[in-house]
ROKEZA-179977 format. One record per residue: x, y, z of N, C-alpha, C in turn; chain; residue number from 1; residue in one letter. Coordinates in nm, 2 decimals. Example, Ala and Ser with C-alpha at 12.3 -4.5 7.8 and 13.67 -1.06 7.14 Angstrom:
BEGIN
n.xx / n.yy / n.zz / ca.xx / ca.yy / ca.zz / c.xx / c.yy / c.zz / c / k / r
1.32 / -0.57 / 0.78 / 1.23 / -0.45 / 0.78 / 1.32 / -0.33 / 0.78 / A / 1 / a
1.28 / -0.22 / 0.71 / 1.37 / -0.11 / 0.71 / 1.29 / 0.00 / 0.79 / A / 2 / s
***
This chain:
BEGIN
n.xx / n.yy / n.zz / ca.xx / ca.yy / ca.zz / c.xx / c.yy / c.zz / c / k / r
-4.72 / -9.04 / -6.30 / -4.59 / -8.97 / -6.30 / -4.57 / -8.90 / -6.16 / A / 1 / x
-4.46 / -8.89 / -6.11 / -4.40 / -8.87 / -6.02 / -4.30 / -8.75 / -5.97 / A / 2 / x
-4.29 / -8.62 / -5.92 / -4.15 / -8.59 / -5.92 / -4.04 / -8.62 / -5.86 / A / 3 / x
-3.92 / -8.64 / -5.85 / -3.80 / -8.67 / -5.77 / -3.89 / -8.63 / -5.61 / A / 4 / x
-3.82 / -8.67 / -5.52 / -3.84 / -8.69 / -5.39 / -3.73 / -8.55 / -5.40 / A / 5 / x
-3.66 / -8.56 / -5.42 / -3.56 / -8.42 / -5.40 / -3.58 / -8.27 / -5.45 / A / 6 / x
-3.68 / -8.30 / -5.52 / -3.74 / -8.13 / -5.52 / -3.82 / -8.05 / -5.44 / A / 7 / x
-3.78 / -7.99 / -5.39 / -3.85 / -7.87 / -5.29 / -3.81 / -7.77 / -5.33 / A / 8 / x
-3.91 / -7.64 / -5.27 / -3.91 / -7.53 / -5.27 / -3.81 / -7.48 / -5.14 / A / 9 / x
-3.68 / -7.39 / -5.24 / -3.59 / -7.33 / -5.14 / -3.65 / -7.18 / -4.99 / A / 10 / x
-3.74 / -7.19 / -5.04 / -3.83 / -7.05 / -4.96 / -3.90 / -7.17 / -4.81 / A / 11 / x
-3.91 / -7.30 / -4.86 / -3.94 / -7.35 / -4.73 / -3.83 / -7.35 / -4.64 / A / 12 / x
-3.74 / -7.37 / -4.68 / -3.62 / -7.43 / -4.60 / -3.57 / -7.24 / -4.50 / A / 13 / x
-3.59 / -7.16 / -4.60 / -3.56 / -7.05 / -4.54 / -3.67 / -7.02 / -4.42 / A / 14 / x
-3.80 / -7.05 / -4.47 / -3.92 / -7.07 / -4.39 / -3.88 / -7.11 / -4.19 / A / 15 / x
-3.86 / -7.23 / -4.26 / -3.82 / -7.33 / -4.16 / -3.70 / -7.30 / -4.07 / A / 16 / x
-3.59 / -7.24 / -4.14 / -3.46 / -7.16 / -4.12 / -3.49 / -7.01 / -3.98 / A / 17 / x
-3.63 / -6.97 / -3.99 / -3.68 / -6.85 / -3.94 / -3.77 / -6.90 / -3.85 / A / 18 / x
-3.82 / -6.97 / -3.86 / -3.93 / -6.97 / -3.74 / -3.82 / -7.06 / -3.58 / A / 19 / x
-3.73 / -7.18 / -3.68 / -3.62 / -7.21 / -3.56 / -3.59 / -7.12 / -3.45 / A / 20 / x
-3.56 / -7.00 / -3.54 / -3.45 / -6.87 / -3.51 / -3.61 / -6.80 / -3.45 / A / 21 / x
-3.69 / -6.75 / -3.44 / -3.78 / -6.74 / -3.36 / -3.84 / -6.82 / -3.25 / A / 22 / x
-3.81 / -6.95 / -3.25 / -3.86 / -7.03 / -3.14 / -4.03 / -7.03 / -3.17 / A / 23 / x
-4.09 / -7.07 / -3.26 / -4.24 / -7.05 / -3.26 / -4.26 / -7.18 / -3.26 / A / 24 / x
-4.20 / -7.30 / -3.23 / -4.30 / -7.45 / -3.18 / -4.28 / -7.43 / -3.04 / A / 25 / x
-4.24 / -7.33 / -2.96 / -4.24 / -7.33 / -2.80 / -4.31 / -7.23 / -2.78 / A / 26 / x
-4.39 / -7.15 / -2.87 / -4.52 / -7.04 / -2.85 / -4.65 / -7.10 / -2.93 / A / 27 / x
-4.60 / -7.14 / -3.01 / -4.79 / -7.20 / -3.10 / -4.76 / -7.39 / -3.12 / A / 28 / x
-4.92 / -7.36 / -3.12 / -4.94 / -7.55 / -3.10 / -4.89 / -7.61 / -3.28 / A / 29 / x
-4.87 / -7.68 / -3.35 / -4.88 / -7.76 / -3.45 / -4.98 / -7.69 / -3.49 / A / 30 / x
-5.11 / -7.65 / -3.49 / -5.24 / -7.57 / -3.60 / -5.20 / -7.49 / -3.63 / A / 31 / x
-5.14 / -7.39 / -3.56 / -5.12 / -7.27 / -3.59 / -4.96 / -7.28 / -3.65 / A / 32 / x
-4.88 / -7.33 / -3.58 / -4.75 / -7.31 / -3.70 / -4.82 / -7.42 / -3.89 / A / 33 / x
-4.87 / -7.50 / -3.92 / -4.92 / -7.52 / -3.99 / -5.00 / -7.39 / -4.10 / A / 34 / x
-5.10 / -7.32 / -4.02 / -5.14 / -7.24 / -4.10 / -5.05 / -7.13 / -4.11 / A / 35 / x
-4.96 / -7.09 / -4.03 / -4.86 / -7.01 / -4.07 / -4.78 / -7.02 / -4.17 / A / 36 / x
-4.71 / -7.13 / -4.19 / -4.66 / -7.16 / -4.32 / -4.75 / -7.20 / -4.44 / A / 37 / x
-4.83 / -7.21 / -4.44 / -4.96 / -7.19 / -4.55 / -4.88 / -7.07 / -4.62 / A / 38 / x
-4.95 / -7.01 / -4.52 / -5.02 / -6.86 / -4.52 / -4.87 / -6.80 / -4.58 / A / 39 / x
-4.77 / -6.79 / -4.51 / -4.65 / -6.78 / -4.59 / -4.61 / -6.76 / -4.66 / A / 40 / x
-4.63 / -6.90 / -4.73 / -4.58 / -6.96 / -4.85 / -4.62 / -6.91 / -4.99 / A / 41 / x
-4.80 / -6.92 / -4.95 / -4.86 / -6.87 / -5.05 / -4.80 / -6.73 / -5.07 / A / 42 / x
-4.75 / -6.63 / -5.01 / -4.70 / -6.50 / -5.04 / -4.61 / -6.50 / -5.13 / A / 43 / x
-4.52 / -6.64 / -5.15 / -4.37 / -6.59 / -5.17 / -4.37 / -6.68 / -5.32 / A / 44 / x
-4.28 / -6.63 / -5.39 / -4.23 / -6.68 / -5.52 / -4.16 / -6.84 / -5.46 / A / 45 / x
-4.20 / -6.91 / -5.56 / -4.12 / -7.05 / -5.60 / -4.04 / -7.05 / -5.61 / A / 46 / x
-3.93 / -7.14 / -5.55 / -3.77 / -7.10 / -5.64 / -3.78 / -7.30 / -5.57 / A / 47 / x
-3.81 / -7.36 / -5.70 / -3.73 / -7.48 / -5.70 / -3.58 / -7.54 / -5.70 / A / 48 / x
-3.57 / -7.66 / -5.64 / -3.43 / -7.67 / -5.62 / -3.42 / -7.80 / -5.60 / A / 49 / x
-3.32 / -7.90 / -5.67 / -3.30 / -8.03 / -5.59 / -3.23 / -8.06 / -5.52 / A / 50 / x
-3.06 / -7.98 / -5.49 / -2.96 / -8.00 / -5.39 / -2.97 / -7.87 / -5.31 / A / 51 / x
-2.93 / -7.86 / -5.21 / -2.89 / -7.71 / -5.10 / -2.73 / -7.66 / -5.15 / A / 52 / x
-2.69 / -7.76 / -5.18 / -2.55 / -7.70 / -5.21 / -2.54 / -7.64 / -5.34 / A / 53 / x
-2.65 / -7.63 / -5.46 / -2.68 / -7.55 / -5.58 / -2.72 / -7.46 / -5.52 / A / 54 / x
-2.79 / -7.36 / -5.42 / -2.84 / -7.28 / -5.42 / -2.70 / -7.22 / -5.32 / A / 55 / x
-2.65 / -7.32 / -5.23 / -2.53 / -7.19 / -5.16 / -2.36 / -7.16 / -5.27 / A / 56 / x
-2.34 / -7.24 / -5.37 / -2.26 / -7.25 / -5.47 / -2.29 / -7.11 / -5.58 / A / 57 / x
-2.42 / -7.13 / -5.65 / -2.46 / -7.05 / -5.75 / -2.55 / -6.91 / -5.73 / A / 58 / x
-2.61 / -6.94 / -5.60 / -2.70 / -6.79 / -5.56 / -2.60 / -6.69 / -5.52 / A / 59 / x
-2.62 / -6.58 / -5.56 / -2.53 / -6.42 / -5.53 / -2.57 / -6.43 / -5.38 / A / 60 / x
-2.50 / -6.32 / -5.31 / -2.54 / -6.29 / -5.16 / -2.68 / -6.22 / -5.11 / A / 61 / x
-2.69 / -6.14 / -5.29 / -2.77 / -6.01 / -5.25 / -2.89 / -6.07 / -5.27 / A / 62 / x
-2.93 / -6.19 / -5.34 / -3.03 / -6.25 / -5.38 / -3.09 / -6.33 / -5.24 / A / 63 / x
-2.98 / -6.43 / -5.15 / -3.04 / -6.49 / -5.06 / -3.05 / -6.36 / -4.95 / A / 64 / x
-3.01 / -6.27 / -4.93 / -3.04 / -6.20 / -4.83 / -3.19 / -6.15 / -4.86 / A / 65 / x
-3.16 / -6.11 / -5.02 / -3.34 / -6.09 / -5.06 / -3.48 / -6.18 / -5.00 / A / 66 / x
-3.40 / -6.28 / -5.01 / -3.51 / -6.39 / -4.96 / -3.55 / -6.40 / -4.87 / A / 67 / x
-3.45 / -6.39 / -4.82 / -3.42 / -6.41 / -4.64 / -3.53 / -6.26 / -4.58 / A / 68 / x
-3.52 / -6.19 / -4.64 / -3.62 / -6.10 / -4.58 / -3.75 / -6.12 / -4.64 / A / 69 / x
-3.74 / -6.17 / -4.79 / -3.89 / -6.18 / -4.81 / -3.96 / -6.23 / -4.72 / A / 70 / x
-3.88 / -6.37 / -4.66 / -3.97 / -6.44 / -4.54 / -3.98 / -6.38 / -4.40 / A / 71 / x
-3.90 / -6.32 / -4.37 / -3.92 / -6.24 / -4.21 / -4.05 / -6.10 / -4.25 / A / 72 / x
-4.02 / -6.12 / -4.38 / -4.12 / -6.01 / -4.41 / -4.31 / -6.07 / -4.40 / A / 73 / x
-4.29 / -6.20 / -4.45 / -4.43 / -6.25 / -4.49 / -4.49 / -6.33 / -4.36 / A / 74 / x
-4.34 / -6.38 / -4.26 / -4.37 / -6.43 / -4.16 / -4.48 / -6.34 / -4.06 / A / 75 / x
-4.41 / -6.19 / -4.03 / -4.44 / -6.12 / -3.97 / -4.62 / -6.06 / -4.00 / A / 76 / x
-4.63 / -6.07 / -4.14 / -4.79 / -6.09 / -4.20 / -4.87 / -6.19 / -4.16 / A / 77 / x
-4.83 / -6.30 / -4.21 / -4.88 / -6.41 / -4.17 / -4.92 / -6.38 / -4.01 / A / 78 / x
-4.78 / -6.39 / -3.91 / -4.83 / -6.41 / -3.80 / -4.90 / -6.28 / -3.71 / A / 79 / x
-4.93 / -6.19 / -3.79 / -5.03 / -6.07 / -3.70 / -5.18 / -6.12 / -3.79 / A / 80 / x
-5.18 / -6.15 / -3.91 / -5.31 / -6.20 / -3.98 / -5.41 / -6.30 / -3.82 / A / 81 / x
-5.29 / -6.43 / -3.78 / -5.31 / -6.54 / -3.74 / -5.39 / -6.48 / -3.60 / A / 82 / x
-5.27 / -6.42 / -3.57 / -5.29 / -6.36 / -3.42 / -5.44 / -6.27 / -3.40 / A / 83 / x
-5.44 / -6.23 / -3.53 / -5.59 / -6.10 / -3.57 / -5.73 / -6.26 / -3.54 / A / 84 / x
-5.68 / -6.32 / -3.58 / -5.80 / -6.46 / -3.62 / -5.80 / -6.52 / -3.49 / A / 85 / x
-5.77 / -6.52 / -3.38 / -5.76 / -6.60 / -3.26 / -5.82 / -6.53 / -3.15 / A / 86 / x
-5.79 / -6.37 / -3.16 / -5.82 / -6.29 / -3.09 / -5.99 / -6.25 / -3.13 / A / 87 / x
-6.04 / -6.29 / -3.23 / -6.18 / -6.28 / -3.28 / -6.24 / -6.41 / -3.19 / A / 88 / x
-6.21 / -6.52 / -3.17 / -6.25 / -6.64 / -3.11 / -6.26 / -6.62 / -3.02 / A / 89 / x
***
Protein backbone atom coordinates (compact mmCIF):
# COMPACT_ATOMS: atom_id res chain seq x y z
CA UNK A 1 0.00 0.00 0.00
CA UNK A 2 0.85 3.30 -0.95
CA UNK A 3 -0.15 6.89 -0.12
CA UNK A 4 -1.18 9.46 -2.80
CA UNK A 5 1.94 11.28 -4.09
CA UNK A 6 -0.06 14.37 -3.10
CA UNK A 7 0.06 14.18 0.54
CA UNK A 8 2.41 16.30 2.43
CA UNK A 9 2.80 17.98 5.43
CA UNK A 10 1.65 21.80 5.20
CA UNK A 11 4.47 22.89 8.02
CA UNK A 12 7.03 21.74 5.30
CA UNK A 13 6.02 24.00 2.68
CA UNK A 14 5.93 26.78 5.38
CA UNK A 15 9.43 25.34 6.34
CA UNK A 16 10.62 25.74 3.03
CA UNK A 17 8.53 29.13 2.60
CA UNK A 18 11.20 30.55 5.56
CA UNK A 19 14.38 29.37 5.03
CA UNK A 20 13.84 31.01 1.01
CA UNK A 21 13.03 34.25 3.00
CA UNK A 22 16.23 33.72 5.04
CA UNK A 23 18.51 32.82 2.29
CA UNK A 24 20.03 29.68 4.20
CA UNK A 25 21.30 27.54 0.87
CA UNK A 26 23.67 30.67 0.39
CA UNK A 27 24.98 30.34 4.15
CA UNK A 28 24.92 26.37 4.90
CA UNK A 29 25.97 23.52 2.67
CA UNK A 30 23.06 20.78 1.75
CA UNK A 31 24.12 18.75 5.52
CA UNK A 32 23.37 21.25 7.42
CA UNK A 33 20.11 22.65 5.83
CA UNK A 34 19.12 18.79 5.78
CA UNK A 35 19.57 18.43 9.48
CA UNK A 36 17.88 21.63 10.01
CA UNK A 37 14.68 20.63 8.69
CA UNK A 38 14.92 17.40 10.56
CA UNK A 39 15.36 18.98 13.52
CA UNK A 40 12.44 21.35 12.67
CA UNK A 41 10.12 19.28 11.75
CA UNK A 42 10.38 16.97 14.41
CA UNK A 43 9.23 20.02 16.74
CA UNK A 44 6.11 20.90 14.97
CA UNK A 45 2.62 19.32 14.79
CA UNK A 46 1.41 17.49 11.41
CA UNK A 47 -1.09 19.12 9.60
CA UNK A 48 -1.62 16.95 6.40
CA UNK A 49 -2.85 18.13 3.25
CA UNK A 50 -3.40 17.17 -0.37
CA UNK A 51 -3.98 20.51 -2.38
CA UNK A 52 -2.40 24.18 -1.20
CA UNK A 53 -5.41 25.71 -2.36
CA UNK A 54 -7.48 23.68 0.71
CA UNK A 55 -5.39 25.09 3.16
CA UNK A 56 -5.43 28.97 1.63
CA UNK A 57 -9.50 28.51 0.99
CA UNK A 58 -10.39 26.93 4.50
CA UNK A 59 -7.53 27.84 7.09
CA UNK A 60 -8.52 31.20 9.28
CA UNK A 61 -5.72 33.96 9.20
CA UNK A 62 -5.04 33.58 12.83
CA UNK A 63 -4.26 29.83 12.46
CA UNK A 64 -1.68 30.25 9.44
CA UNK A 65 -0.01 33.14 11.11
CA UNK A 66 0.14 30.63 14.09
CA UNK A 67 2.07 28.43 12.05
CA UNK A 68 3.95 30.70 10.38
CA UNK A 69 5.60 31.50 13.64
CA UNK A 70 5.61 28.15 15.03
CA UNK A 71 8.27 27.65 12.28
CA UNK A 72 10.38 30.97 12.65
CA UNK A 73 10.13 29.90 16.13
CA UNK A 74 11.53 26.21 15.74
CA UNK A 75 13.76 27.37 12.96
CA UNK A 76 15.57 29.78 15.19
CA UNK A 77 16.02 26.50 17.74
CA UNK A 78 16.99 24.32 15.42
CA UNK A 79 19.46 26.65 14.01
CA UNK A 80 21.43 27.86 17.32
CA UNK A 81 21.15 23.85 18.41
CA UNK A 82 23.07 23.33 14.80
CA UNK A 83 25.33 26.22 15.15
CA UNK A 84 25.98 24.95 19.13
CA UNK A 85 27.13 21.37 17.28
CA UNK A 86 29.69 22.86 14.79
CA UNK A 87 31.24 25.20 17.03
CA UNK A 88 32.14 21.91 19.39
CA UNK A 89 33.99 20.39 16.17
Amino acid sequence: MKLDDDIHNYYEKLLLDHLVELQIDEQYDAEFIADLCCIVLNQLPAKYIRYEVDMAFYLPQTERFEMVMKVREAVTRAKTFLDGQRDKE
